[in-house]
C-alpha positions in Angstrom: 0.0 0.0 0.0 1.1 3.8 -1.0 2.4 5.7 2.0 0.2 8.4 2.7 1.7 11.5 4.3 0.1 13.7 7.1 2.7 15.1 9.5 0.7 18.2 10.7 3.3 21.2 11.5 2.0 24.4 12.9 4.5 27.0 12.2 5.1 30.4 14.3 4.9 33.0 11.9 1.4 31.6 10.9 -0.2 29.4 13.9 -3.2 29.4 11.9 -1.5 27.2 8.8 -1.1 23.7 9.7 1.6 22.2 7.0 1.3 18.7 6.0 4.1 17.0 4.1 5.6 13.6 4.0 9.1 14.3 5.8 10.6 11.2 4.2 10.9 13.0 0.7 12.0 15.9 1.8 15.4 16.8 0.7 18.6 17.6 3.0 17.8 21.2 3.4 14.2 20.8 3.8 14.7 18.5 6.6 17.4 21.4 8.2 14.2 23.6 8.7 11.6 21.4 9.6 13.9 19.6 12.5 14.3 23.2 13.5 10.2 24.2 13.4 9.4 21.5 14.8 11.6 20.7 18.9 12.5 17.6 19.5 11.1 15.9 16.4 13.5 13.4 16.7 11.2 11.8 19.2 7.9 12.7 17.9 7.5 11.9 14.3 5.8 8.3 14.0 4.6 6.4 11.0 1.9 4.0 10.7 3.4 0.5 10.6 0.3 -0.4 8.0 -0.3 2.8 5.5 2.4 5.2 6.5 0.6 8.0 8.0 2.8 10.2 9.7 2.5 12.4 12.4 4.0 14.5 15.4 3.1 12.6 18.3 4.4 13.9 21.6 4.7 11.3 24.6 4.8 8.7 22.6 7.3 5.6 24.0 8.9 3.6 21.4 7.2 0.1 22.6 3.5 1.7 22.7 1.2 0.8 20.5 -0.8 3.6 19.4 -3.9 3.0 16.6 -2.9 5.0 13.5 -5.8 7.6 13.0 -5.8 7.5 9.4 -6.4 3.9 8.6 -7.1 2.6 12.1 -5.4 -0.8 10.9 -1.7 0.2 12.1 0.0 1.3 14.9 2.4 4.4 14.5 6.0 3.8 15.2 8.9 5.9 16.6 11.3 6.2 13.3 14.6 5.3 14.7 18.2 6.2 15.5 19.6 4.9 12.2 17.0 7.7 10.0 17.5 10.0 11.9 21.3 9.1 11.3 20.9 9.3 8.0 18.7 12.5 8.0 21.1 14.3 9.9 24.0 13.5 7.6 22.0 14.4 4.5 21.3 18.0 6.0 25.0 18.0 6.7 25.4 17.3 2.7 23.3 19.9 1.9 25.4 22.7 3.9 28.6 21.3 2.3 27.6 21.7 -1.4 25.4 24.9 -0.5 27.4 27.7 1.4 24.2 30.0 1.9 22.3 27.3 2.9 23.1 27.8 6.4 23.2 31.4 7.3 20.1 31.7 5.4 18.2 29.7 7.5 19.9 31.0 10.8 18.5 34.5 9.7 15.3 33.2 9.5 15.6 31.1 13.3 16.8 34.7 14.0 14.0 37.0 12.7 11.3 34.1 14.7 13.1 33.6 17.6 15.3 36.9 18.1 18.4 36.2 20.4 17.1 32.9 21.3 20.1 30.0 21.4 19.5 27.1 19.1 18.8 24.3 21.5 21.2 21.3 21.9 20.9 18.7 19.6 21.4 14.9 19.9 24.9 12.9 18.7 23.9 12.5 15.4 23.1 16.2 15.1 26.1 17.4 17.0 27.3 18.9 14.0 24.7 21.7 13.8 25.2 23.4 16.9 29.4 23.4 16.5 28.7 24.5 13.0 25.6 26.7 14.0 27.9 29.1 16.7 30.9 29.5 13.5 28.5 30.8 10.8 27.1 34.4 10.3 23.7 34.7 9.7 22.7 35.9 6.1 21.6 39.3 5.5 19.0 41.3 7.0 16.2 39.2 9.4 13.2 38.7 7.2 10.3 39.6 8.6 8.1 37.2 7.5 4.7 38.0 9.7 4.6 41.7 7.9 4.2 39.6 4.9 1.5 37.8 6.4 -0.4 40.5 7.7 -0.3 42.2 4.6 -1.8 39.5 2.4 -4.6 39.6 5.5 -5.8 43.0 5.0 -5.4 42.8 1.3 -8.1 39.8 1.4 -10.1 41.8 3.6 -10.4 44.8 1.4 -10.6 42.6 -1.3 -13.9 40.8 0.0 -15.8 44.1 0.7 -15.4 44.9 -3.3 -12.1 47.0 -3.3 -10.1 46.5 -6.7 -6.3 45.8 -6.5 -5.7 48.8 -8.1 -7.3 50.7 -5.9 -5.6 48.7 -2.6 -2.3 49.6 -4.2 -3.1 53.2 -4.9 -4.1 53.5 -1.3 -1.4 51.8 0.3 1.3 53.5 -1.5 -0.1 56.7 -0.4 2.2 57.9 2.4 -0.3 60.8 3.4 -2.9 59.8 6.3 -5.4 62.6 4.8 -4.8 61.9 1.2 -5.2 58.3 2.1 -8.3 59.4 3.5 -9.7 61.0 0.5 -9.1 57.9 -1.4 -11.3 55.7 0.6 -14.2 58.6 0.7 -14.4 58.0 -3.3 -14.8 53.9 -2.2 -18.7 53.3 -2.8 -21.1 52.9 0.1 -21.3 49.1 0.3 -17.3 49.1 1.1 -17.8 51.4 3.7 -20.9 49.7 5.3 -18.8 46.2 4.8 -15.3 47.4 6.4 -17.4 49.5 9.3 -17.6 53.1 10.8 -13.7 52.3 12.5 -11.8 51.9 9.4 -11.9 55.3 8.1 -9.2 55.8 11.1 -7.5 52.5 10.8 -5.9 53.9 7.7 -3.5 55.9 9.4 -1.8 52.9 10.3 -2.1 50.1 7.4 1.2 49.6 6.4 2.4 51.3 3.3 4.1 49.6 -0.2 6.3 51.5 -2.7 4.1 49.5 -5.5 1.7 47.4 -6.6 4.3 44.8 -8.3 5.5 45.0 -4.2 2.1 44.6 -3.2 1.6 41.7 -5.3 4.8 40.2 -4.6 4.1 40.2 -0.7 0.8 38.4 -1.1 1.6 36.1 -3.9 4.4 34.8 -1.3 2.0 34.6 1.8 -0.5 32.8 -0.3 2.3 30.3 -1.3 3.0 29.8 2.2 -0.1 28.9 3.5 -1.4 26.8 0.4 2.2 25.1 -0.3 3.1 22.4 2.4 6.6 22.9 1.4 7.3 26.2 0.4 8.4 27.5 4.0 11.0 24.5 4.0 12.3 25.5 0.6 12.8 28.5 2.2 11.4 30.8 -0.5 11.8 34.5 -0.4 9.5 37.2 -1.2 11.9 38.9 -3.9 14.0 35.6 -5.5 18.0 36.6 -4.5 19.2 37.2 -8.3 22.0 34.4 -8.9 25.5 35.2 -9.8 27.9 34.0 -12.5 29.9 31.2 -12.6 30.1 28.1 -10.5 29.6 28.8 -6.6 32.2 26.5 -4.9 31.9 24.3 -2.1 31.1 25.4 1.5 33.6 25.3 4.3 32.3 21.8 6.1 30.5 21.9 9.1 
C-alpha cells in the first residue's frame, strides 16, 4: 500500500496554517528547517506500521502501540536512531555543497526567535550546533509575519469589493489625509462592509512603494499557506538574483 503522508506542522509565523508534508521525501535542506520548526522531532515523528501515516506525536514511547488515525489498521511507530542518522548526515550534505544554505536559515531562526540559542541537539546532530555558533547569519532578518499580515488586509479589502488597483493606490499613499480621500471616493457598500472604524485604521495600514511589491508580498504569503513545502524551501519574497559562474563548495560543518 502507498504511503500516505500527514505530519501536521504548525509554524510560528502563521499558527493558523497547519503544513502537512511527507518528511521522508524531503530533501537535505528541507529537513534542516523542519527539525528546526518543529523541537524535539527526533522523538515525535511516528509512522503507521500499515499505511504510512505520519505524524507529530508527543509522549509517545517507542514500545506503545498507538492506533494510527488514518487507517485505524496500524500502529504508529517511533522512526529510529539509524534515520535519523541518516537524516542528519543528508542536512549536513546539503550545507557542504550549499554555502548559503546555512546562514540563510539562521537569519530566519533569528527573525522568529530573536536572540534565542539554538537548543542542543542529539549525537547524530552534533554537528549543527558546533557549525551553528561558527556561521554568520545571512543578510537582513526577514520579517516574515509583515508579509502575512499584509496579504490579510489585502483579502479583507478585497472581500468588501475594493479592486487591486485601488488597494495599491491606497497603500502607496504615504499621506494619512490623502489616504483618507481615497477611501471617501470607495462606494457605500465598502464602507458599510469594512465598518464606521476603518476610516481611522488607515492611518496605520502599512504602506508599499508599488503594486508589483504589493503583489509580490501576497503572492508569497498565499504560497506559504497553500504550499506544504514552500516554507521548508525557504522561498523568499523577492528571489535573490544568482551570480555568475560556479559557486564552490562550503567550508564543512
Amino acid at each position: 500500500m502507498s504511503a500516505t503522508t500527514g505530519v501536521s506542522n504548525t509554524f510560528p509565523d502563521d499558527p493558523d496554517a497547519s503544513r502537512h508534508v511527507d518528511v521522508l521525501a524531503l530533501s537535505g535542506a528541507e529537513l534542516l528547517r523542519f527539525v528546526l520548526d518543529a523541537p524535539k522531532v527526533w522523538e515525535a515523528l511516528a509512522r503507521c506500521s500499515r499505511c504510512g501515516f505520519q505524524v507529530l506525536y508527543l509522549g509517545i514511547l517507542r514500545d506503545q502501540r498507538v492506533s494510527c488515525m488514518n487507517c485505524g489498521d496500524g500502529f504508529y511507530e517511533l522512526l529510529d536512531a539509524a534515520w535519523w542518522k541518516n537524516a542528519a548526515n543528508r542536512m549536513r550534505r546539503a550545507c557542504r555543497q550549499d554555502r548559503t544554505l546555512l546562514p540563510a536559515v539562521k537569519a530566519e531562526w533569528e527573525a522568529r526567535h530573536g536572540d534565542v540559542p539554538l537548543p542542543s541537539f542529539p549525537e547524530s546532530f552534533a554537528w549543527l550546533n558546533t557549525a551553528w555558533d561558527t556561521t554568520d547569519k545571512r543578510g537582513r532578518s526577514f520579517d516574515a509575519r509583515r508579509h502575512y499580515e499584509l496579504a490579510h488586509l489585502v483579502d479583507r479589502l478585497s472581500s468588501g469589493g475594493i479592486s487591486m488597483n485601488k488597494i495599491a493606490t491606497i497603500l502607496s499613499t504615504a499621506d494619512y489625509v490623502v489616504r483618507q480621500e481615497i477611501y471617501d471616493t470607495l462606494p457605500g457598500r465598502v464602507h458599510r462592509w469594512l465598518g464606521e472604524q476603518f476610516r481611522t485604521e488607515l492611518r496605520n495600514l502599512p504602506y508599499v512603494g508599488s503594486k508589483e511589491e504589493l503583489l509580490r508580498s501576497v503572492r508569497w504569503a498565499h504560497r506559504q499557506w497553500t504550499d506544504p513545502r514552500a516554507r521548508l524551501r525557504g522561498e523568499r519574497v523577492r528571489p535573490r538574483a544568482k551570480r555568475g559562474g560556479i559557486t564552490p563548495p562550503a567550508p564543512r560543518p
